[in-house]
C-alpha positions, 0 to 999 in steps of 0.5 A, a space after each residue: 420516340 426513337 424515330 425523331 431522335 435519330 432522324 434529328 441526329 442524321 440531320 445533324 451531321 448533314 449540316 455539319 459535315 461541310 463544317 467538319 470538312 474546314 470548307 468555308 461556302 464557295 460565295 463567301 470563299 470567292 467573294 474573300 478571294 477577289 477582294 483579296 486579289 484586288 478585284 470585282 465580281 464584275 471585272 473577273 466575270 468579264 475576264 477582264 482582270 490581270 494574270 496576276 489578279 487570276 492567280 491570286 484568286 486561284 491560290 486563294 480558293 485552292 487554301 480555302 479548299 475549292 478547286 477552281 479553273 482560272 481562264 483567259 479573255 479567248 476562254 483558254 485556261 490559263 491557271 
């Protein structure tokens, strides 16, 4: 009897540290940010948005807690 309730338990914080942590997933943080730096998935892939797009975004997922890398068109980092 012991076994399945301590294994359920250790489930349990699995799934809930990422929760406890405040960090919201890495697709639903970016796909918030581009949105909220006025840009698309595509455009930003492409690196085709503007500085101002970029550092938009980097703010934004650094308040959601990921830390992202924002690069140039030649693949320079720019933020």
């Amino acid at each position: 009897m012991r076994i399945p309730v301590v294994a359920a338990g250790l489930v349990c914080l699995a799934v809930s540290s990422a929760q406890a942590a405040g960090k919201e997933s890495y697709a639903s943080a970016r796909a918030t940010c581009l949105a909220q730096a006025g840009t698309t998935e595509v455009i930003f892939s492409a690196r085709k948005a503007t500085y101002a797009q970029g550092y938009a975004y980097k703010q934004c997922m650094t308040a959601k807690g990921h830390n992202v890398v924002v690069r140039k068109g030649d693949a320079s980092r720019l933020y």
